[in-house]
N, C-alpha and C positions, 0 to 999 in steps of 0.2 A: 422433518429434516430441517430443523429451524432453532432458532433463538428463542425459548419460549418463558423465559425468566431475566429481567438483570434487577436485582438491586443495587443502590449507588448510594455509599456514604462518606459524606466530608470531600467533596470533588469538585473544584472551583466551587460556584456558589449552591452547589446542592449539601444542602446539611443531610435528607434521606431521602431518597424516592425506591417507588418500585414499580415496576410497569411487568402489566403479562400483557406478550405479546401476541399477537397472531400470526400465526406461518408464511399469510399471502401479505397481507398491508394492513400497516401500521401506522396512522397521523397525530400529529403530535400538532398541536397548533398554539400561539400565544406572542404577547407584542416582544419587540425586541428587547434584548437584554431581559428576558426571561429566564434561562438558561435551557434551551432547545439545544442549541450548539453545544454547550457543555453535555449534556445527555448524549447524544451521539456520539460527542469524544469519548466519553465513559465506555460509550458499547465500542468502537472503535482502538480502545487500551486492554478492552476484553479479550480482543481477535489479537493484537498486534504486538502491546506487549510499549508500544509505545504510542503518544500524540501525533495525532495529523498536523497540530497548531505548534506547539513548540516544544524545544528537545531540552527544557529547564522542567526537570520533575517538581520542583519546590511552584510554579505556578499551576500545577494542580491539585493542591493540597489546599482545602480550604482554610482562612484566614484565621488565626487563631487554634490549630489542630496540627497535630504531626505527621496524619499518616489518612489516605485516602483507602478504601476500599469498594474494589466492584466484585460484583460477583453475579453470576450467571449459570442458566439450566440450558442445553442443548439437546433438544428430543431428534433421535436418531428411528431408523425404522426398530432397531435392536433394543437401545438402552436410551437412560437419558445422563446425560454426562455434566458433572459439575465442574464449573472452573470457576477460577478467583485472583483479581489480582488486586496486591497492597503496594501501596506505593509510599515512603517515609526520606526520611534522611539520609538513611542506607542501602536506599536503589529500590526497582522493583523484584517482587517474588512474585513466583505465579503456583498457584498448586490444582490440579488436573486429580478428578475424587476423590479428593482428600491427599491424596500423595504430593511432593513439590514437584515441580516439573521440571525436567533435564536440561530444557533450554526455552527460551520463550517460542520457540518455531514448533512448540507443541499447545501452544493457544492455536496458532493460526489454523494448524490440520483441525481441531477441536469448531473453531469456529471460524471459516473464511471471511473477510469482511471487506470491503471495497467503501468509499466515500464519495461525491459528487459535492462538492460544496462551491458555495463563491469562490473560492481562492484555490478550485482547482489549475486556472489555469497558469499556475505555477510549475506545474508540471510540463507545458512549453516551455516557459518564459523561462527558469531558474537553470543551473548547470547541469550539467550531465550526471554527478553523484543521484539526484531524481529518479532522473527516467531508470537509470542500472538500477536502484531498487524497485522500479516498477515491474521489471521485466524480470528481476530475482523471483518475484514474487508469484508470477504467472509459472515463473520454471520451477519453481518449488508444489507448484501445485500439481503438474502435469507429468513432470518425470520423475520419479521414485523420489518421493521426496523427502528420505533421511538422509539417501545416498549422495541428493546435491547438499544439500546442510552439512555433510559431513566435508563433503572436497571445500564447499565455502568455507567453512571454518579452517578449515588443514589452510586454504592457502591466505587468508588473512592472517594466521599466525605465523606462517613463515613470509607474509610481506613485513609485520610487525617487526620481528625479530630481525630481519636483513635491515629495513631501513634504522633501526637502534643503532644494529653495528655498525653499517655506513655513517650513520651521525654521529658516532663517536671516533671514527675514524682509526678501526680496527683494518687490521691484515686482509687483502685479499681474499685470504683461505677460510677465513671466519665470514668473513660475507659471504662469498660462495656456497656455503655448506646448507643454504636455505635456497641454494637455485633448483637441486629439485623438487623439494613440495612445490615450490613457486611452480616450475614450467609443469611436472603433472600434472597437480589440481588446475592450475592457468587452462591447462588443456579442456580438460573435463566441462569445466566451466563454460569457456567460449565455443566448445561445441555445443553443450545443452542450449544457450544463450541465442546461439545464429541458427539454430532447427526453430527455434518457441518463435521467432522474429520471423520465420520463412512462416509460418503456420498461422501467426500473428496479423501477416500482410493478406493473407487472402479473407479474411473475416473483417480489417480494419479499412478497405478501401471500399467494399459496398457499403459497409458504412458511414465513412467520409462525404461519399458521395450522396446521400441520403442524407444526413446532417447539414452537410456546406455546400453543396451544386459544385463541388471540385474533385479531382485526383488528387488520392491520397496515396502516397508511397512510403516505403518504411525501410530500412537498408538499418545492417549493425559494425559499426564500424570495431574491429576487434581492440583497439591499444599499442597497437603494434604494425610498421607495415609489413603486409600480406606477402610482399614476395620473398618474407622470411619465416621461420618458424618461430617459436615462444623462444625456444633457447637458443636461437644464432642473435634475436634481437636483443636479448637479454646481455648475453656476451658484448654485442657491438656496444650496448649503452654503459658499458662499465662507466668511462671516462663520465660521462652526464650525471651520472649515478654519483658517482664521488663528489663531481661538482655542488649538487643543487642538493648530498646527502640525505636521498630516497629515492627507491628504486621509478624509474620515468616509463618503462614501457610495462604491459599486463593487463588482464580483463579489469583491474580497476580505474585504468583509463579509457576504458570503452566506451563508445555512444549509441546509442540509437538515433539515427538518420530519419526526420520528419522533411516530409515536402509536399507542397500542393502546388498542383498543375506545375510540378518540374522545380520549384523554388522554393528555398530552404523556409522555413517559417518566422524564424527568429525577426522580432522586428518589424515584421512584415505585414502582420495580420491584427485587427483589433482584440479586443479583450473579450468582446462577447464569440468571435470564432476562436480564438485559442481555448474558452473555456469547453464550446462544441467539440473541439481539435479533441482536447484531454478526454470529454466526454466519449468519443467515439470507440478513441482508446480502448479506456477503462471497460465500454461495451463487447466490444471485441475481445476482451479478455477472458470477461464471464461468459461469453459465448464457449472459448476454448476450455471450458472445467470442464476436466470430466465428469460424464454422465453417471458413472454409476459407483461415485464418489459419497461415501455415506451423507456429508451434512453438504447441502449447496451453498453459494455464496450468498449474505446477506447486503446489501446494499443501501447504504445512507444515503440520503436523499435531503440533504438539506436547504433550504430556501432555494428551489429551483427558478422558481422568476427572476431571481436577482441577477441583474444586469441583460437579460432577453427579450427582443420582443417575443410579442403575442407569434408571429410565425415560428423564431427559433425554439421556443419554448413549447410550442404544438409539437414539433418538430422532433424533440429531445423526451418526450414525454410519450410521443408513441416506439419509441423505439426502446424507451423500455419498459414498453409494456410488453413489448414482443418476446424479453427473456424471464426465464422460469427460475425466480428466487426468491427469496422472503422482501423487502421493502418496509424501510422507515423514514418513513416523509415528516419532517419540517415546515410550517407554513404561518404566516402572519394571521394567514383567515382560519376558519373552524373547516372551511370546505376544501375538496381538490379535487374536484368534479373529474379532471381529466384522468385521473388512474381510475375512476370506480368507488365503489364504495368502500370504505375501508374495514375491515374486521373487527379492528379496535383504534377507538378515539380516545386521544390525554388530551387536557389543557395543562399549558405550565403558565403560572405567573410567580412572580420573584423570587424562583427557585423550586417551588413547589408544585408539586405534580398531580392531578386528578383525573382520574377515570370519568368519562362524559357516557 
């Protein structure tokens, strides 16, 4: 129930590699600006569909070449399943055995995939758009999840289309006419979003607390105040709405509420505990997949000492070794004593890839 194939062509600075994986751990080792990072992003464009690093498809296209390609084998108990994605001038395509895919949120079911890297702890530090798709992402996997892809989408198209016609500063009645997908779907959504957050808090605070010697609490604030519904608040924000031409209240302004030992995080905490912070997160979340979900989540692991000490990093490394998923580890050295032996070892240097 793993990753057990990617080849990667023309991908930042990979002209071709190919790695077979192993199910349990996978180390990948070699000096910086090797492309380790880039290899990961590749399997991580596999599952997602997009970059963890940035949202300009033209810097992943290798220098001199139009068009990236990954592609990937997922053995299942059942079958094994190929997917592929290209990436060029004209966006990304993804195609799932040979067919296109309907949407890219049929990579993700195909191959879940989760990332730890240095610069996760962006996911405290950065705005609230983040963490909403962190937690899309955990609801997508947990509650039927065509059925939340389908209300996502219904209500992003009709936030789409209200805030056009607010901006262009149509009629009342034309703006209105997307207030119900909006408060429907709004619905569906913020209640999928505030159960995964209640489910969420009880697996992320023995964690927290096991990571950072603190309480960790986790609240979702809806986009809206609570002592209204989707569609009295909606209504009352007309006037703001015309104003600032985009609709202001809805689960796209929602947050997830971090706190430790009572106090908001922002600002507050250094860079190697927010990365912990993210880290517990993220752990917490693999926790909540479900168990008898055909492929488990696979989990990048990139340069985990960076920025840790020796305690935090003891610390963040037993804890995932406690969870049951594939693992692809990053490292400057050949070894990583602390997960075990690995299955299978690559070296990469300047670009290129070997099997050890």
């Amino acid at each position: 129930m793993s990753l057990r194939r990617v080849q990667v062509t023309d991908f930042r600075c990979l002209q071709s590699a190919t790695l077979d994986l192993d199910p349990r751990f996978t180390l990948i080792s070699g000096p910086n600006a090797s492309g380790k990072t880039s290899l990961l992003e590749a399997m991580y464009v596999l599952g997602r569909g997009r970059s963890f690093r940035t949202r300009r498809l033209e810097h992943l296209i290798r220098q001199g070449t139009e068009r990236f390609v990954v592609f990937g084998e997922v053995e299942t108990p059942d079958r094994r399943i190929s997917m592929g994605v290209e990436g060029s001038a004209s966006g990304i395509r993804a195609k799932i055995d040979g067919s296109k895919a309907s949407s890219l949120a049929e990579l993700a079911v195909a191959l879940p995939v989760q990332i730890i890297d240095p610069e996760i702890h962006h996911l405290i530090e950065e705005g609230p758009s983040r963490r909403r798709r962190f937690l899309d992402w955990g609801v997508f996997h947990l509650f039927h999840v065509r059925q939340f892809v389908a209300h996502w989408q219904r209500y992003h198209q009709a936030l789409k289309q209200r805030n056009a016609a607010l901006k262009s500063r149509q009629p009342r009645t034309l703006v209105t006419a997307w207030d119900h997908d909006l408060v429907s779907c709004g619905n569906l959504i913020t209640d999928a979003r505030a159960q995964y957050v209640a489910l969420l808090t009880q697996q992320a605070e023995a964690i927290g607390r096991r990571l950072l010697g603190m309480e960790l609490t986790l609240g979702y604030r809806y986009g809206w105040p609570r002592d209204q519904s989707l569609s009295e608040a909606v209504q009352q924000s007309w006037n703001h709405d015309q104003e600032s031409g985009a609709t202001q209240v809805g689960p796209h302004r929602a947050e997830l509420s971090i706190r430790l030992n009572g106090l908001g995080v922002k600002d507050r905490i250094s860079r190697g505990q927010q990365k912990l912070l993210a880290a517990a997160l993220l752990m917490a979340q693999v926790k909540l997949f479900p168990e008898d979900a055909p492929v488990q989540p696979c989990l990048l692991l990139d340069d985990p000492a960076a920025e840790l000490d020796d305690a935090r990093l003891t610390g963040l490394i037993r804890e995932v070794s406690t969870q049951s998923m594939q693992l692809i580890v990053t490292t400057l050295h050949g070894e990583f004593s602390a997960l075990g032996a690995p299955g299978r070892r690559f070296r990469m240097d300047a670009g290129r890839v070997e099997a050890l």
